[in-house]
Each structure stands twice: as C-alpha cells, then as structure tokens.
C-alpha positions in Angstrom: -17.5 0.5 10.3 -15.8 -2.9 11.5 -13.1 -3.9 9.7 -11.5 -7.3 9.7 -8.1 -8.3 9.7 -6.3 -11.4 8.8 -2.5 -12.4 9.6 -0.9 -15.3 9.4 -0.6 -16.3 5.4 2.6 -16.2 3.6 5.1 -19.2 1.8 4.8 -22.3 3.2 6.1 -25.4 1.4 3.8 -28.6 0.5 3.0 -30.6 3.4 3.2 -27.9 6.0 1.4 -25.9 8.2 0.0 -22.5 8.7 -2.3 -20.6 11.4 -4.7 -17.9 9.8 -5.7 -15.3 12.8 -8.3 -12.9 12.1 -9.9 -10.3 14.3 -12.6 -7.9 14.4 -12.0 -4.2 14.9 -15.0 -4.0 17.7 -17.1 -6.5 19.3 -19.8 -7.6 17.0 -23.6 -8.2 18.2 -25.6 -11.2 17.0 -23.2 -13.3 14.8 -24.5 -15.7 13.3 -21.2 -17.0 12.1 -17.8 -16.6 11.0 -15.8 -18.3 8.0 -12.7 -18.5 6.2 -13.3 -18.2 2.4 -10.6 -18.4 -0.9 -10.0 -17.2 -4.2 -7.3 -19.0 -6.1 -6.3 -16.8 -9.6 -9.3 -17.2 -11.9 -11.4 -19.0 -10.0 -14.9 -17.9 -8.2 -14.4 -17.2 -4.4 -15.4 -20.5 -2.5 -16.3 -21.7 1.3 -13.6 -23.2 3.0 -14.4 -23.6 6.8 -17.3 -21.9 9.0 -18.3 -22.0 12.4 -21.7 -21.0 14.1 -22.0 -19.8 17.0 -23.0 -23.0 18.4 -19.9 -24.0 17.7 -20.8 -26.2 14.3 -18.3 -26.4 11.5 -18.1 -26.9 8.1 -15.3 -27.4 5.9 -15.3 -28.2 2.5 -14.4 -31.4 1.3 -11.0 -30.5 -0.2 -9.9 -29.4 3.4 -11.6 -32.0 5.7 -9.5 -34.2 8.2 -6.5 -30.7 7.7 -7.6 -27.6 8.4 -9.4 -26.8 11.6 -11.3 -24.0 12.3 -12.1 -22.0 15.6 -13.3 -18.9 17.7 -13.2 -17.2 20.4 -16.4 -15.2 21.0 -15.6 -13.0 24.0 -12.6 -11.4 21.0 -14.5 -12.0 18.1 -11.5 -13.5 16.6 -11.7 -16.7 14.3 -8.6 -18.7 13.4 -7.8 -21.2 10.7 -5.4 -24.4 11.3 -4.2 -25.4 8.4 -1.9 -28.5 7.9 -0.8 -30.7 5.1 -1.0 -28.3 2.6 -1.6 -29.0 -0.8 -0.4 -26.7 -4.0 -4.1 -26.7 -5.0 -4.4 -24.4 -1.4 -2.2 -21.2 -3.0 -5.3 -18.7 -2.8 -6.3 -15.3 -1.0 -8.2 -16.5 1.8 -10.7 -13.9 3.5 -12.2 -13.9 6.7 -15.7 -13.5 7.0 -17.8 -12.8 9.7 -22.2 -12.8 9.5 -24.2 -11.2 12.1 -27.9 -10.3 12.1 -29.0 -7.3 11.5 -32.6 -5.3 11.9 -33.6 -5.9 8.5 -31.3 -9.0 7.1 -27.3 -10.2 7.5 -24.6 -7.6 7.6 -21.5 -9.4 6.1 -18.0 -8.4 7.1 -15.4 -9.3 5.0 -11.3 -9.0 5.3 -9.1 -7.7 3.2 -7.1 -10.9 2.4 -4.0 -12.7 3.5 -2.4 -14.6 0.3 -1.6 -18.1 1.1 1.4 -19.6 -1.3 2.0 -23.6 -1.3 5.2 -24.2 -2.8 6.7 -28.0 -4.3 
C-alpha cells in the first residue's frame, strides 16, 4: 500500500510564504499526475494545483500568479510553493497522486498538513 506524506504546513501570517513537500512511500508506475488539493472547515474539498507528467499545470484561479507547483519524477515527490498568502488559504491541503492502473486510476491520497493564515 503507498502511502503519502505531506510536511511543510503550519502558522504562517498573511502575506507570507510556505513550501508543501510531499513524498511517496515507493516509487509509483504510470502516473498520470499529482496535485495538491484543500478543504477549508465546511467547505467541499477543492483543486488547487496539478501537474502532469508532461509537466502541465493547473492552478486554480484563487492561487494563480502565488503558488507554484512542481515534481520530481525520479522521487516521486510533488511540492507546493506557496506565497502571498491570503486568510481565505487556512485549509487542510492533501497531496494527491493518480496513476493508471489495469482496469482504471488508482488514487493516492495524503493524510493532510493543516495550513493556518493568520492577520
């Protein structure tokens, strides 16, 4: 079973920066590719940044032109730059990692690493 592990969140005051690290317990075949997701209290788990493994990001709009999302393939290890940060961005974010499988995606998730923007 692979389990993923984040590091990196904690209390960061508005307007700075943190670095979300997350790495994969073994190497992982066939990834399609690897995101950072949050939850914020009551509120539905959403897409924050994903890269495939071409390379090709995403971010969501709230985020563009802040955070910055990357990977290194050979460690299966995806990281999350985050900088100006907003109070809106206190949330759990989970790493998330999609490879193919024989029949469908298998989809890896994290545990968590709580992010807390403070005024």
């Amino acid at each position: 079973q692979v389990q993923l592990v984040e590091s990196g969140g904690g209390l960061v005051q508005a307007g700075g920066s943190l670095r979300l690290s997350c790495a994969a317990s073994r190497r992982i075949s066939n990834i399609v590719d690897m995101g950072w997701y949050r939850q914020a209290p009551g509120e539905q788990r959403e897409m924050v940044a994903t890269i495939t493994v071409g390379r090709v990001t995403n971010y969501a709009d709230s985020v563009k032109g802040r955070f910055t999302i990357s990977r290194d393939s050979a460690k299966n290890t995806v990281a999350l730059q985050m900088t100006s940060l907003k109070l809106e961005g206190t949330a759990v974010y989970y790493c998330n990692i999609r490879s193919r499988a024989l029949l469908g995606t298998n989809n890896y998730w994290g545990q968590g690493t709580q992010v807390t923007v403070s005024s």
